[in-house]
Steps between C-alpha positions, in 0.01 A plus 500: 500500500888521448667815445642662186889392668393198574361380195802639322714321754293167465521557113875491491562254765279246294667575150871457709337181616394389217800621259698292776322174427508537147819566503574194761317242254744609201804492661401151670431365152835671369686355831374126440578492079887605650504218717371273248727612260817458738377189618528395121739748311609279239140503307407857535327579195670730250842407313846540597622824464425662111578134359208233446728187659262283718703462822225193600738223398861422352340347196254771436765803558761279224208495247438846539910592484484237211257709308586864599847404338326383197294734460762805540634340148807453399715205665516527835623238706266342786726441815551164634244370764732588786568804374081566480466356848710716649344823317190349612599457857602856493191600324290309759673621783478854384172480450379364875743756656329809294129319615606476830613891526140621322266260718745623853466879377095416411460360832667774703281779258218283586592442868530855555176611367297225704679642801398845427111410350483330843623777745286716309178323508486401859665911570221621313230242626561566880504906425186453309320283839638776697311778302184289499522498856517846557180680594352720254473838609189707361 
């Protein structure tokens, strides 16, 4: 039978081990929905910014100008289509660049913590074969 300081010892060693791969598994699944998302920043979910324009098309972001001007009443003037391209463009652009920053920053968060989840599981694992090995003094 294993000591009192082992047991303790064999206690913690296989909640470290097991906070590790729990913590491993979430940071994996955090890791790959950056990637995705960089690999396809234009159609993250969520609007632009605090506005509802649709940044998935030209024609869809002109509608929604078209009726954000209406609907702020009075009469406002809807640009020309160049003019909405190039706010557009802007918009569009704006948008991938700010994706691209959150899903790099998610994936370096997310790299880090799989790093440190693994050092810490197989740190933990070896220590806890080692005290298994040990003889048990009576």
């Amino acid at each position: 039978m294993a000591s009192n300081k082992n047991m303790g010892a064999q206690i913690y060693g296989y909640a470290v081990c097991l906070v590790a791969v729990v913590t491993f598994i979430m940071a994996m699944t955090a890791f790959v929905t950056a990637l995705m998302s960089m690999s396809d920043s234009q159609y993250v979910s969520g609007s632009y910014g605090s506005s509802e324009l649709s940044l998935a098309s030209f024609d869809t972001y002109k509608l929604d100008v078209q009726r954000s001007l209406q609907g702020s009443g009075g009469s406002v003037q809807v640009p020309d289509d160049q003019t909405l391209k190039s706010m557009y463009e802007a918009a569009k652009n704006d948008k991938i660049a700010t994706e691209r920053r959150q899903a790099i920053k998610s994936m370096t968060v997310s790299g880090m913590l799989i790093f440190i989840s693994i050092v810490l599981f197989f740190v933990h694992w070896r220590w806890m074969k080692r005290i298994s090995a040990e003889p048990v003094v009576a």
